[in-house]
N, C-alpha and C positions, 0 to 999 in steps of 0.2 A: 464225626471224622474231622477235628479240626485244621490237621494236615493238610487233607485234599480242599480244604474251604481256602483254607490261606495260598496255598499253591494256584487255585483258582482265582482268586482274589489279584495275585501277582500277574498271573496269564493275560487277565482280565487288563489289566492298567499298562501293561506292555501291552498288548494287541491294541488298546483304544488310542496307546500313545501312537505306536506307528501305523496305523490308518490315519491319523490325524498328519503325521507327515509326508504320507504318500496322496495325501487328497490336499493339503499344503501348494504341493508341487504346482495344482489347477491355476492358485493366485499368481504366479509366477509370469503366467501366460499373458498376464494383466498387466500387471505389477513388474518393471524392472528388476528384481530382487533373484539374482540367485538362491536355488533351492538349500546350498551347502548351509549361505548365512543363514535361513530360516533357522534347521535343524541345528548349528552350532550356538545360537543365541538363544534359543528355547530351550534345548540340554544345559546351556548356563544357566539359564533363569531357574529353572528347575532344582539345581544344584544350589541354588541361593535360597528359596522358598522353603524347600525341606532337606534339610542339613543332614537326614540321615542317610538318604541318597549319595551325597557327594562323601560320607564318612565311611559307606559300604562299600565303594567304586575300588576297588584296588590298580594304582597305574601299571603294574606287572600285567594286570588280565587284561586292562585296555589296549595294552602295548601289542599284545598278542592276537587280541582281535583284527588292528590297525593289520597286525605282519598279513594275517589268514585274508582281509581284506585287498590288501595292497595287490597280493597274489592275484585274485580275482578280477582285480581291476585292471593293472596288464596285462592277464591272461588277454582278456575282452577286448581293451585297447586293441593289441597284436593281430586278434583275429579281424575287429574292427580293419585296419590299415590296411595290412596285407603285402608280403614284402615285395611284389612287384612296383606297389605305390610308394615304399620309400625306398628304394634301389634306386628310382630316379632323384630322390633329392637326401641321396644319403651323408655325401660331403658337408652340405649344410649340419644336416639333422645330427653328425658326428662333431663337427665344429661347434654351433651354438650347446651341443647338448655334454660333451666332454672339457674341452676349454673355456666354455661357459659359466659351469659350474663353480670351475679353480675361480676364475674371476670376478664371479657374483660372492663368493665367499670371501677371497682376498677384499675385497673394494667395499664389502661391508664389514667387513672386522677395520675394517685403516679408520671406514667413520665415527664406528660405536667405538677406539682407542682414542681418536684425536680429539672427536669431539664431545662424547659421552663420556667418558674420561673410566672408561672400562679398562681391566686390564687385557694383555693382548692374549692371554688363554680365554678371558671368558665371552671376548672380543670374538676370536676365531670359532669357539663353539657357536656363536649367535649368528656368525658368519656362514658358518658349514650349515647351519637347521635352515635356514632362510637361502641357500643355492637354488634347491628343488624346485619348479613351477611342479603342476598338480593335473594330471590327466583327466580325475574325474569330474574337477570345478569345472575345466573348459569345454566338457561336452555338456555338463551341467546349466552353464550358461549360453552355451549356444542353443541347447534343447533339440528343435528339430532344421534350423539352420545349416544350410550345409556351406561350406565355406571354397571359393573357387579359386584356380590357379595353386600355387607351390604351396603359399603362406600355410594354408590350411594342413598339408603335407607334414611340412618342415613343426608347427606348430603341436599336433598331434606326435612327430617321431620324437622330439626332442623333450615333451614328458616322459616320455617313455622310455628314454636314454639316461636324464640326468636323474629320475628318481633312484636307478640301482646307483649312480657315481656320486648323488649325494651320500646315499645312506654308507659309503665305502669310504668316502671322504670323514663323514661324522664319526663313524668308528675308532676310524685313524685318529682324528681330534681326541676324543673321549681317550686313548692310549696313550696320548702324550699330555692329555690333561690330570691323568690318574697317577701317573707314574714321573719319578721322578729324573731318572735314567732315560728316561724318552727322549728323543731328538728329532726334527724334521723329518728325517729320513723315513722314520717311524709311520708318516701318514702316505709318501708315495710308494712305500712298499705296500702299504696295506689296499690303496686303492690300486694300485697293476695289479696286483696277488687277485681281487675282486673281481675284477672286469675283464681280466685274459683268462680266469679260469671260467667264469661266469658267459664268458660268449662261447667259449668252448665248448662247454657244457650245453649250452641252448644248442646250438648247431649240430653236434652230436645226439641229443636228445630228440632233436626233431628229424633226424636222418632215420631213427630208429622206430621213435614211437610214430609218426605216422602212417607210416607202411605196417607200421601192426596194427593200429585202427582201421586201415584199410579192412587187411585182411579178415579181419575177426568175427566171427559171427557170433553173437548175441541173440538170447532168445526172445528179448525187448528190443522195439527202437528206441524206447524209452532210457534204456542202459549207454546207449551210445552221448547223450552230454556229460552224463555221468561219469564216464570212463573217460572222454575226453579231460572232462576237470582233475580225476584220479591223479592222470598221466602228469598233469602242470602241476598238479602236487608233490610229486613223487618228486618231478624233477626237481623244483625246488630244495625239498629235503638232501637230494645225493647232492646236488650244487655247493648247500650252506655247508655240509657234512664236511666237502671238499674246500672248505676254505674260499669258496666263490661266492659270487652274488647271483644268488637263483631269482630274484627279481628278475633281473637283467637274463639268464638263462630263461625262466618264463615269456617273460615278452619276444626274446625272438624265436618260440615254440609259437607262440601264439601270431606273429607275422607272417613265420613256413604254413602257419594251421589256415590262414586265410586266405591264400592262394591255393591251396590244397584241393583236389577233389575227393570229397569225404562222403562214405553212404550215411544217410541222413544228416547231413550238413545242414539244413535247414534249420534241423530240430536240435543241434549242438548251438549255432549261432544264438535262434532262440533264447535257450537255456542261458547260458553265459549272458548275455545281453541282460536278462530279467535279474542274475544273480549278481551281476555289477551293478546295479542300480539299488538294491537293495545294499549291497556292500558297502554303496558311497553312503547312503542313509547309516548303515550301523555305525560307520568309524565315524563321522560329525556326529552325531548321537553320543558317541563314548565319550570320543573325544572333550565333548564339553561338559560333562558331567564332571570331568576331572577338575573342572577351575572353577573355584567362586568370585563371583565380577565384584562382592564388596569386601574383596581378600585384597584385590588390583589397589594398586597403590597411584594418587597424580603423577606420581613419579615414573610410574610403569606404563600407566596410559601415555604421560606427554610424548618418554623417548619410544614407545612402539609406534605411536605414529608418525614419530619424527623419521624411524627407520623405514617405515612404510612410503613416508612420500621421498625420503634418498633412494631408494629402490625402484619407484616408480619413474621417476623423471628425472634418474641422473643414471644409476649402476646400470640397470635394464637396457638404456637407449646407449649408454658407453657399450658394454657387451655386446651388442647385438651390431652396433655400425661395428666394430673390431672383429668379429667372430665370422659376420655374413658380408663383410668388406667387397669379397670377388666369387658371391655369388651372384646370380642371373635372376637379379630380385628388383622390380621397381622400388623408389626411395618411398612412396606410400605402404610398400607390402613390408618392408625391412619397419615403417613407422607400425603400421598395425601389430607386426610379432614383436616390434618392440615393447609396447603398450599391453599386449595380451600374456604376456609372461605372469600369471594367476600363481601364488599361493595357495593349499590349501591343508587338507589331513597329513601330508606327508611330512611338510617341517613341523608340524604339533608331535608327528610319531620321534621326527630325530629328537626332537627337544625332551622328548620319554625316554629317548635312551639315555639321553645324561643326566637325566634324573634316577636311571636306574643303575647308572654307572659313578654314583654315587660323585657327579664334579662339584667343584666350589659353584655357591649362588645357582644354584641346578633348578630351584624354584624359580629365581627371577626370569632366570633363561625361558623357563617352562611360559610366563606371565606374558614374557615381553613378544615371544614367538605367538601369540593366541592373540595378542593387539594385533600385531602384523599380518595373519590371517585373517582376521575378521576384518581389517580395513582394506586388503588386497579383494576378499571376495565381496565384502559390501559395495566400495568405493570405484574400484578398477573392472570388476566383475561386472555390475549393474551398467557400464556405460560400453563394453566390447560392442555391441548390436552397434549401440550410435556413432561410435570411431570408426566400423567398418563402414559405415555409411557416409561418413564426412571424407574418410579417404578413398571411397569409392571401389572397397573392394569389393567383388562380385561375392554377393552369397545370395541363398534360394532357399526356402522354406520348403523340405520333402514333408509330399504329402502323408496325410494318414489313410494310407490302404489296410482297412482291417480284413479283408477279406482275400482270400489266397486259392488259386489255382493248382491244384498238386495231381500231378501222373506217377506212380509208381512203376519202373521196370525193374526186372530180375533181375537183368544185368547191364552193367556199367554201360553208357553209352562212349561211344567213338569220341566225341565230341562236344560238348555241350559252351555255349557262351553264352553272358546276359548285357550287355552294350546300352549307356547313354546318350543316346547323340547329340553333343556338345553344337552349341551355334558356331557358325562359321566352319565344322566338320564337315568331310568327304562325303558325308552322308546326308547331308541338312540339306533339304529340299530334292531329293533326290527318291523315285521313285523304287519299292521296292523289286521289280524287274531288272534296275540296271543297276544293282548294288554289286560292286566290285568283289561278288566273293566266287569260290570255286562251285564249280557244276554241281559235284555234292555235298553241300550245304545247301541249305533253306530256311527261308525263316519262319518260324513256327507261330511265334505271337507278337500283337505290340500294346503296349500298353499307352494311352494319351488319356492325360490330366485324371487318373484313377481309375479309365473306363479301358476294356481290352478290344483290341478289334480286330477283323478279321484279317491277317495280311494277303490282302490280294494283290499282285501284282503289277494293279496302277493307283497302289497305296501310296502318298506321297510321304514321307520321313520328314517332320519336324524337330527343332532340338527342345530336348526335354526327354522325346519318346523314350522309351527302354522297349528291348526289342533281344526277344531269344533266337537264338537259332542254336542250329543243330548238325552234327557232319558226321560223315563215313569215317573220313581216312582222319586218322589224330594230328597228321600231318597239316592239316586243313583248318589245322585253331588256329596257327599263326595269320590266318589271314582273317579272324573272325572277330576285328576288333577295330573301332573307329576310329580313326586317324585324325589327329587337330588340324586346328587353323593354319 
């Protein structure tokens, strides 16, 4: 059966390749090196080695993976965040992540015109693929880093805003770089048409499908991540159907879906987590299969790097002091999201769409966008830990708790909260007997430094702890949650 031998044979060399990138990741822990760059510079190398690899790769099916991918990945972000957490710094996260964009793209097309001596169509494509920062790099390189105060907020909403307003901006480009009849007007109708119908849609989408996940009974717990994902699929599909950006509709399913009380929410979180992570693997995988690095021209490498470091230490830190201007940001925290503004899979996917939207020089665009990622995640990437250190932003290493506590009840409880008690909180140093909450509530557990303990009443509350409690009346959550400095 030489069929099933060669198909085995395939299986075989994909399965050994990505255990090899998923065990990759361990160096990392070591090693400065984001995970992306591993897998984006090994899918090139790869592509160079054996040439029938990169001759089989078709960019329509990588493109498509990237979309199925993207999906996933702000599904997971959204639920990650959670839209209580950017409710509080949504002004920012709208500001850097919408007017950001416009001018991360405007301020690098005026460089790659004036000074690259591009024209201003192939200027503003190069402009619109490089707007994007990249949701999956930055948690990529942060690993298990948690990052303290807004910056971290603002920093995680704002991929997750500009990825749908680039790909609606790039669109627009691509219409008015195909057509000749096209005019300006052309890209701000195309990106309002994307993002009013596209937020519409998410918010409608999640008014609807969550309360139907509620309700549902399935005869698996196992069916509930599943149907979760279904659902951020679906939306997607009627979002794009409708002329919207279902990216942008998914991610804010997925910010309602995180704040949400969900029966086995545990075990959806889980799932999405495990399939994001996988997802970022596949799209840097594809991704680089598509380029051959002795295809790259000195020509392609000097100006990608030239547009790499005007991005990093001119457009970035421009945008970011104009955009977060009269935000409630120290001048370190506005320096750190200046700096942390990552490339990644996403402006390699816009750079696929103008290759598959057939624009002038659509390969170089394709070259020069993949220099730019790769020295945004090598260069900028590998050094986030050390700038947040030098500027002193608070970040903390969450622990690895592999092991898990689970009570199952029938039915929904009143109340439930999970609470970190931040230093300098209502709660830090404070005994659990005189904790400010209502007669019915209690608290159930506390966890300190991995271990669980028993909450007695002349338990003393450290910051760090996470600590559940539990309430009667639902009226009574409002008051089940730690209060800052």
């Amino acid at each position: 059966m030489p069929e099933i031998s060669d198909y085995a044979t395939l299986v075989l060399v994909v399965a050994g390749g990505f255990s090899l990138a998923v065990l990759s990741t361990r160096v990392t822990e070591h090693i400065p090196i984001p995970a992306p760059a591993i897998f984006l510079i090994a899918a090139a190398v790869v592509s160079d080695l054996w040439p029938d690899v990169y001759d089989q790769i078709d960019i329509r099916t990588v493109e498509r993976i990237a979309v199925a991918a993207l999906i996933v990945i702000l599904f997971n972000g959204g639920i990650e965040i959670g839209w209580r957490r950017v409710r509080g710094s949504l002004a920012p996260v709208l500001s850097v992540g919408l007017l950001g964009t416009f001018a991360t793209a405007g301020l690098v097309a005026l460089f790659a015109h004036l000074v690259l001596d591009m024209s201003w169509t192939v200027a503003g494509l190069v402009g619109a693929a490089l707007a994007p920062t990249d949701p999956a790099v930055m948690f990529a390189v942060l690993g298990r880093r948690e990052i303290g105060g807004r910056s971290g907020t603002i920093l995680e909403g704002e991929a997750g805003v500009n990825d749908p307003a680039g790909i609606a901006l790039m669109l627009g480009m691509i219409e008015l770089a195909t057509h000749d009849d096209a005019t300006g007007w052309v890209i701000a109708r195309e990106f309002g048409v994307e993002m009013v119908v596209g937020a519409a849609f998410g918010f409608a989408g999640a008014k609807l499908l969550i309360p139907a996940i509620r309700r549902m009974h399935l005869p698996s717990e196992s069916l509930y991540p599943v149907l979760a994902l279904v659902a951020a699929a679906s939306l997607y599909g009627v979002t794009a159907l409708a002329h919207g950006s279902g990216f942008l509709a998914v991610f804010i399913l997925g910010l309602r879906m995180g704040d949400a009380r969900l029966p086995f929410k545990g075990e959806i979180e889980r799932f999405q987590t495990s399939l994001a992570t996988l997802a970022e693997l596949v799209v840097f995988v594809a991704l680089g299969l598509t380029i051959r690095l002795d295809e790259l021209s000195t020509r392609d490498w000097l100006e990608g790097l030239a547009i790499a470091a005007v991005l990093a230490f001119v457009v970035r830190p421009l945008v970011v002091a104009a955009t977060l201007a009269r935000a409630e940001l120290s001048r370190n925290e506005k320096a750190f999201i200046a700096w942390s503004g990552l490339k990644g899979a996403v402006p390699v996917l816009l750079a696929a769409f103008g290759l598959l939207g057939h624009v002038d020089e659509g390969q170089r665009i394709y070259g020069l966008v993949f220099v730019v990622v790769l020295a945004s995640v090598l260069g900028q990437g590998t050094l986030v830990p050390w700038v947040a250190g030098r500027l002193r932003i608070p970040m903390r290493v969450r622990e690895r708790l592999p092991w898990e506590l689970s009570v199952r009840v029938g039915e929904e409880p009143a109340a439930v909260h999970e609470a970190t008690v931040e230093p300098g909180s209502s709660w830090d140093g404070v005994c659990v007997e005189d904790l400010p909450i209502p007669d019915d509530a209690w608290v159930t557990l506390v966890v300190r430094d991995g271990s669980a303990l028993q909450p007695d009443g002349r338990l003393t509350l450290q910051a760090g702890d996470r600590v559940l409690l539990i309430a009667d009346d639902p009226a009574s959550a409002r008051a089940l949650r730690v209060t800052g400095p």
